[in-house]
C-alpha positions as CSV (number, residue, x, y, z in Angstrom):
1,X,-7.6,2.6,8.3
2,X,-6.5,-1.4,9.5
3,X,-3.8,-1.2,12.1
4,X,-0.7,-2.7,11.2
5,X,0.8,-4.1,14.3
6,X,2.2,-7.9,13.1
7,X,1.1,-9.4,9.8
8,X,1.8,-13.3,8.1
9,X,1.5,-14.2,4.9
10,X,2.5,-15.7,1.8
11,X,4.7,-13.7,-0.9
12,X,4.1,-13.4,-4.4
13,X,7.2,-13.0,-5.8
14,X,6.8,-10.2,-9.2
15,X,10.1,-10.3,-10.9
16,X,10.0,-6.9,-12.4
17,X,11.7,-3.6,-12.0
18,X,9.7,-0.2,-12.4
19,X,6.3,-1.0,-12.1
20,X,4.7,2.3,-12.6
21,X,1.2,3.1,-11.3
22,X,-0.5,2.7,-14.9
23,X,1.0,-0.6,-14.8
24,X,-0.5,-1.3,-11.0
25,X,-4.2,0.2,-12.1
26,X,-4.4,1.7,-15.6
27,X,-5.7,4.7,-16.4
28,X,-9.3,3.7,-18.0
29,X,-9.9,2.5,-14.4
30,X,-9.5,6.1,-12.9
31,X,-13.1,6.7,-13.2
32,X,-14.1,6.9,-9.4
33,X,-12.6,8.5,-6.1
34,X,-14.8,6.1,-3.9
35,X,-12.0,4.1,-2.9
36,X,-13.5,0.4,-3.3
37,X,-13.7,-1.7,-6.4
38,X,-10.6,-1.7,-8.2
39,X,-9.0,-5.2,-6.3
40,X,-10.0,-6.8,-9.4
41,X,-8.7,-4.6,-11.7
42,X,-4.8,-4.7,-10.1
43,X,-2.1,-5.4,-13.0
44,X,-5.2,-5.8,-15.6
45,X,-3.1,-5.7,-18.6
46,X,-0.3,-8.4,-17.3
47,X,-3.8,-10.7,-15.5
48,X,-5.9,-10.6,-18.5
49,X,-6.0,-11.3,-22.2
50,X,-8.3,-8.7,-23.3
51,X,-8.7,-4.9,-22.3
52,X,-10.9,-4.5,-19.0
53,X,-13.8,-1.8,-19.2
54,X,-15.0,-0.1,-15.7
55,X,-17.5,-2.2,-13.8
56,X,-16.8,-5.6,-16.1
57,X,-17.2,-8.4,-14.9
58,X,-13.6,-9.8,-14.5
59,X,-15.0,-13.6,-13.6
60,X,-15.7,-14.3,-17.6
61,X,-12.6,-12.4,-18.8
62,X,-9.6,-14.7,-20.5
63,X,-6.2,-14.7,-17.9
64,X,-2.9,-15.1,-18.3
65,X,-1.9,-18.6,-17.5
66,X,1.8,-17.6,-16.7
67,X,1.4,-14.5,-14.8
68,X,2.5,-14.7,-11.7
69,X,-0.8,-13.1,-9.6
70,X,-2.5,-16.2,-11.5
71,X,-0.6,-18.8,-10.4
72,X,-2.9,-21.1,-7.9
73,X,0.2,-21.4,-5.3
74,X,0.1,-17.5,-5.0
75,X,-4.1,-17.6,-4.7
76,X,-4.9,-15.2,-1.1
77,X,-1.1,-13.8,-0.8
78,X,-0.7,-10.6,1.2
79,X,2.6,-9.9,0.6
80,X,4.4,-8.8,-2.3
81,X,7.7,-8.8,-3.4
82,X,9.1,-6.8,-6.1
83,X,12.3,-5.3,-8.0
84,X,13.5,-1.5,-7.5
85,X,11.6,2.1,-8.1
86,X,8.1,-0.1,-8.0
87,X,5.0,2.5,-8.1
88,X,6.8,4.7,-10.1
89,X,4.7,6.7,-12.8
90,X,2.2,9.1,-12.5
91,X,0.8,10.3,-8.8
92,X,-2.3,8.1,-9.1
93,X,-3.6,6.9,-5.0
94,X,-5.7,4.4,-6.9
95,X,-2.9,2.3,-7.1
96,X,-2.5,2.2,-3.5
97,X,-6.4,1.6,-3.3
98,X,-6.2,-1.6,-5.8
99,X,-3.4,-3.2,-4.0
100,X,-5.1,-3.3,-0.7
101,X,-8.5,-4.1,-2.4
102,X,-6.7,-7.0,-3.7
103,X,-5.5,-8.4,-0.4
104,X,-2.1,-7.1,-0.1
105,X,-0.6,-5.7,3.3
106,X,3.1,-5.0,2.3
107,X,4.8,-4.9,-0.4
108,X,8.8,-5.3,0.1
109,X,11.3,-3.9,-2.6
110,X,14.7,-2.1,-2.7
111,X,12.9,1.4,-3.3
112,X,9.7,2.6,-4.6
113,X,8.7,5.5,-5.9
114,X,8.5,9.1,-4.0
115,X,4.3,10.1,-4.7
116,X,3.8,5.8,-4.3
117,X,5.6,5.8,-1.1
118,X,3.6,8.4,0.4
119,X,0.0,7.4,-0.6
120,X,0.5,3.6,0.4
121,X,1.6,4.3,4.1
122,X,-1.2,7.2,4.4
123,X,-3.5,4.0,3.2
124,X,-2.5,1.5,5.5
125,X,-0.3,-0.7,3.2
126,X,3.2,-1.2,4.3
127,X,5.9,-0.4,2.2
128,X,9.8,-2.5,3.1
129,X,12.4,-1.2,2.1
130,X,15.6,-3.8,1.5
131,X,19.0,-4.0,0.2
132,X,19.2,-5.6,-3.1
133,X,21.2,-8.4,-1.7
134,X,18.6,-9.1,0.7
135,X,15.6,-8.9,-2.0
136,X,18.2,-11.5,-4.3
137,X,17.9,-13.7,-2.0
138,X,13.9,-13.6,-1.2
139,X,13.8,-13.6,-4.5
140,X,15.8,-17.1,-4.9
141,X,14.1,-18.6,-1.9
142,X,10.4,-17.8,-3.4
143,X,10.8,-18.5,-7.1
144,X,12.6,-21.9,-6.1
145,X,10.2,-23.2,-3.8
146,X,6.9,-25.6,-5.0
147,X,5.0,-23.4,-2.1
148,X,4.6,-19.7,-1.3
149,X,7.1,-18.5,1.1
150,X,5.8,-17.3,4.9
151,X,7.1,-14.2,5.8
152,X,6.4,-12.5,9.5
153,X,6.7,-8.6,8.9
154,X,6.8,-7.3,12.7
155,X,5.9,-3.6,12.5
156,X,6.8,-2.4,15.6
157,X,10.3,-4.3,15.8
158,X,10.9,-3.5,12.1
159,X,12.0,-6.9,11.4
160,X,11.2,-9.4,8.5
161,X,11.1,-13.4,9.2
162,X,11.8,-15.3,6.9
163,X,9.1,-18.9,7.4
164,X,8.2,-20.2,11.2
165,X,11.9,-20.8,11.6
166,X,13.7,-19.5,14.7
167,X,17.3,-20.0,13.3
168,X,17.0,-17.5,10.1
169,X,18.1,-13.9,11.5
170,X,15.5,-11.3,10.7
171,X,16.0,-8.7,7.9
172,X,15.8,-5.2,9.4
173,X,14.0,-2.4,7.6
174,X,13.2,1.2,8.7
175,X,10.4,3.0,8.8
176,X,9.4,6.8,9.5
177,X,8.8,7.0,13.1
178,X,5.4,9.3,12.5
179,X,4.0,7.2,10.0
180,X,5.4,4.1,11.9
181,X,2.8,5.5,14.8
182,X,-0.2,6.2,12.7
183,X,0.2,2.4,11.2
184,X,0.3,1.0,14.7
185,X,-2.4,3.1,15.2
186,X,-4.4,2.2,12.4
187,X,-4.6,6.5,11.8
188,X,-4.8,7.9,8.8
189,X,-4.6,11.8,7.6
190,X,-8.0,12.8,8.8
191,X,-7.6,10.5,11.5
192,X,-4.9,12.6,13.1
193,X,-6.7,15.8,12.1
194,X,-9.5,14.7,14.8
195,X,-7.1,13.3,17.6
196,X,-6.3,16.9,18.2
197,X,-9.8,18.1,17.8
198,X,-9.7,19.7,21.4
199,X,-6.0,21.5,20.8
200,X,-7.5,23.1,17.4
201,X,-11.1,24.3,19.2
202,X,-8.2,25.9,21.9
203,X,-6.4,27.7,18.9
204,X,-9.6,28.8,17.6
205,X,-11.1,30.3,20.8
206,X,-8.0,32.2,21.2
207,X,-7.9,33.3,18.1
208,X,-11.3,34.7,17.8
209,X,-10.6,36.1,21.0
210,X,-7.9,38.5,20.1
211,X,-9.2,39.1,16.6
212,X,-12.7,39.3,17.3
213,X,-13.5,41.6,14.1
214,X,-12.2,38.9,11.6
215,X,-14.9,36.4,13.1
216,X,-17.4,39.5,12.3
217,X,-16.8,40.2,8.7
218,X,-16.6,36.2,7.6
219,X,-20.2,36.1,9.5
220,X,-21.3,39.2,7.3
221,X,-19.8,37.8,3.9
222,X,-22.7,37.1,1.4
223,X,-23.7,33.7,1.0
C-alpha cells in the first residue's frame, strides 16, 4: 500500500448526495478479485452513454459531455469532493479499488458510509471527513472557479489547505489514530500481520510448548 504522508491535487467537485458503491463500480464489473483494472470503469453509468461490458474497451465508448469526471479542467484530479453518506450501498471493496485505479487519493465529504469507510483506509485512499458548512463552501469555491481548485491534505497534521495561500486557515479533520499510523506507514492489513511476525513465532513456541499433544494430533490428521 502507497504511504499517505502529504498529498496536492486538484478537486473534482461531484455534487451528489448518496453515492452508493453500485453507483462508484456497478455490479456487472464485479467479475475479478485481482484488484487492478476497474480505473476505467469508475461512475460507468454517469461517464458513458452506453452500458460497459467487462474488459471493453472504454477509449471508443460514447461519454457524457456534462458529467463532471469528463470535464477537461478536472482531467488527472486526485481529489474528490462529494455530498453526505457517499459509498453507501452494498459492501463491495471494488469500489475502493476503482477509485484509486482512477487516480484518486482522498475523497473529502461530510460522512461516508460505514463498510466504504472501512475498505478505503485499509486501501490506502483517504477518507475527510467535514462539516457541511465547511464542504458548502468547497463546494462554492470549486464549482465557481474556471480552474480546478488546489487542495494540500496534510496527513499527519490532519489539516486541509485550501490553494498555495498562507492566509486561508486550514480545515481540521480527524482521523483514527491506528489507521492514521498504517497510512503514514503505507501498511495495510496483511502488512501489519507480518510487522509482528517475530511476537506471533513467540506465541506459537510457547504454545506448542505447553500443549505439545495438540501439535501431535494436527500432524497425525489425514491429508
Amino acid at each position: 500500500m502507497q504511504e499517505f504522508k502529504i498529498h496536492v491535487g486538484s478537486v473534482v467537485p461531484l455534487d451528489r448526495a448518496n453515492v452508493d458503491t453500485d453507483a462508484i463500480i456497478p455490479k456487472q464489473f464485479l467479475t475479478s478479485i485481482r484488484r487492478v483494472g476497474f480505473g476505467q470503469n469508475l461512475f460507468d453509468e454517469w461517464r458513458y452513454e452506453d452500458r460497459g461490458e467487462p474488459g471493453q474497451d472504454c477509449e471508443t465508448r460514447p461519454i457524457r459531455p456534462g458529467f463532471v469526471l469528463n470535464l477537461s479542467r478536472y482531467r488527472g484530479s486526485s481529489i474528490l469532493l462529494t455530498r453526505a453518506n457517499f459509498g453507501c450501498g452494498s459492501s463491495r471493496e471494488h469500489a475502493a479499488w476503482a477509485l484509486l485505479q482512477f487516480g484518486f487519493r482522498v475523497i473529502v465529504a461530510p460522512s461516508f458510509g460505514d463498510i466504504f469507510h472501512q475498505n478505503a483506509l485499509k486501501n490506502g485512499l483517504l477518507l475527510v471527513q467535514l462539516p457541511e458548512r465547511d464542504i458548502e463552501e468547497l463546494f462554492q469555491l470549486s464549482l465557481g472557479s474556471d480552474s480546478a481548485l488546489e487542495m494540500t491534505v496534510d496527513l499527519d497534521a490532519q489539516t486541509v489547505q485550501i490553494g498555495g495561500s498562507e492566509n486561508s486557515s486550514p480545515l481540521h479533520f480527524h482521523v483514527d489514530p491506528s489507521r492514521k499510523k498504517c497510512l503514514l506507514l503505507g501498511l495495510d492489513d496483511v502488512a501489519v500481520t507480518l510487522s509482528e511476525m517475530e511476537k506471533i513465532s513467540d506465541f506459537e513456541q510457547h504454545h506448542w510448548s505447553r500443549f505439545p499433544w495438540l501439535q501431535e494430533e494436527t500432524t497425525a490428521l489425514p491429508a
